[in-house]
N, C-alpha and C positions, 0 to 999 in steps of 0.2 A: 458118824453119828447114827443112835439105833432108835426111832423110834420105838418107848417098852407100854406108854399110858396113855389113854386118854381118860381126861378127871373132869368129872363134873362137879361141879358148885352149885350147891341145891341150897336152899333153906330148909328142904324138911327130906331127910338120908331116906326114912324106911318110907316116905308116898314114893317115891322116885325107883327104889329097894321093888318096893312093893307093883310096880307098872312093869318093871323090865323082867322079874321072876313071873309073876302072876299071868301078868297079861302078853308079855311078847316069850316067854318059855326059860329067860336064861336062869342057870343055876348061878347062888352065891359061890363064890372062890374062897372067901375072906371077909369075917365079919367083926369089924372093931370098931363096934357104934357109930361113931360118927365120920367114919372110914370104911365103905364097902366096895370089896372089889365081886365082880362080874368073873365067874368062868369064863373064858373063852377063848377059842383055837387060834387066837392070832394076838392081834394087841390087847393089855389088860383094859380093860372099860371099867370105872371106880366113880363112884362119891361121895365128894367130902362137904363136910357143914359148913356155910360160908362164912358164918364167924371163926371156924377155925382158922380157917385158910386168910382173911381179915387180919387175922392177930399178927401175922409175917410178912402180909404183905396190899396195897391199898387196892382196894377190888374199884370197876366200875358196877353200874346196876347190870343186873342180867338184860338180856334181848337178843336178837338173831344175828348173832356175829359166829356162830357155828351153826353144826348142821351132820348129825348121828349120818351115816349112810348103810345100809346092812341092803346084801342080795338074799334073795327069798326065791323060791323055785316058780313061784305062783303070787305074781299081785291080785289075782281075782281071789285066791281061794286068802290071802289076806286082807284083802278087802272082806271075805265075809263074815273071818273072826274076828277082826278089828275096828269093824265099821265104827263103834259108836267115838273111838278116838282117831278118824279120822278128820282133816281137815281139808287136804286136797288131792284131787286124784279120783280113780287112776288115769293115767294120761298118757299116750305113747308119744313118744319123741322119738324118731326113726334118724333125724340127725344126729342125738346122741348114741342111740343102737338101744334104746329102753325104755320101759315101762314101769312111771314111777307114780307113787301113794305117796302121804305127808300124814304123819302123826303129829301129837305134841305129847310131852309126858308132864309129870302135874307141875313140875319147875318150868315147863313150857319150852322147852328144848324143843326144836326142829328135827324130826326124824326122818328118813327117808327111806322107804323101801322099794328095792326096782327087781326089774328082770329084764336079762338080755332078749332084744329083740333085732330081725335082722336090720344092719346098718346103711341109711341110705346112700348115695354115692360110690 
């Protein structure tokens, strides 16, 4: 088994389109309305309208049952471009070996961004 996506279920494609191009840098891959995939060098990152996704199959409501994780070279230097969608952080956890921030984007997805730091024990 390969993991190839991970999809998000938005209620509104282009606020969501519009947080991960705009504000965190990624380019579109793929744009078909109410389907956009995310460029990017490893698994596809995509979202889809959650009516769509409704029509095939029974959703619950959104909330923090996931959690975006992306490494960044520098959590300070995002923390300065991303302060205003910040929620928690930064925070070193030296038991994990990191250095991690908490966004949310406007569907309120849980984001994380860390950096390695050195590991305790």
């Amino acid at each position: 088994m390969k993991l190839t996506h991970v999809r998000l279920l938005v209620d509104d494609v282009r606020d969501c389109v519009d947080f991960y191009t705009q504000v965190l840098g990624f380019q579109v891959g793929g744009d078909h309305g109410e389907y956009v995939e995310l460029a990017t060098e490893s698994v596809a990152l995509s979202f889809f309208a959650r009516p769509q996704q409704k029509a095939i199959v029974e959703l619950r409501e959104p909330g923090d049952s996931s959690l975006l994780v992306f490494e960044v070279d520098s959590v300070a230097e995002a923390l300065d471009r991303w302060r205003e969608h910040v929620v928690a952080g930064p925070e070193d956890r030296p038991d994990w070996g990191l250095r991690v921030l908490y966004l949310r984007d406007p569907a309120g997805n849980l984001v994380e961004l860390y950096e390695n730091i050195p590991h305790e024990g």
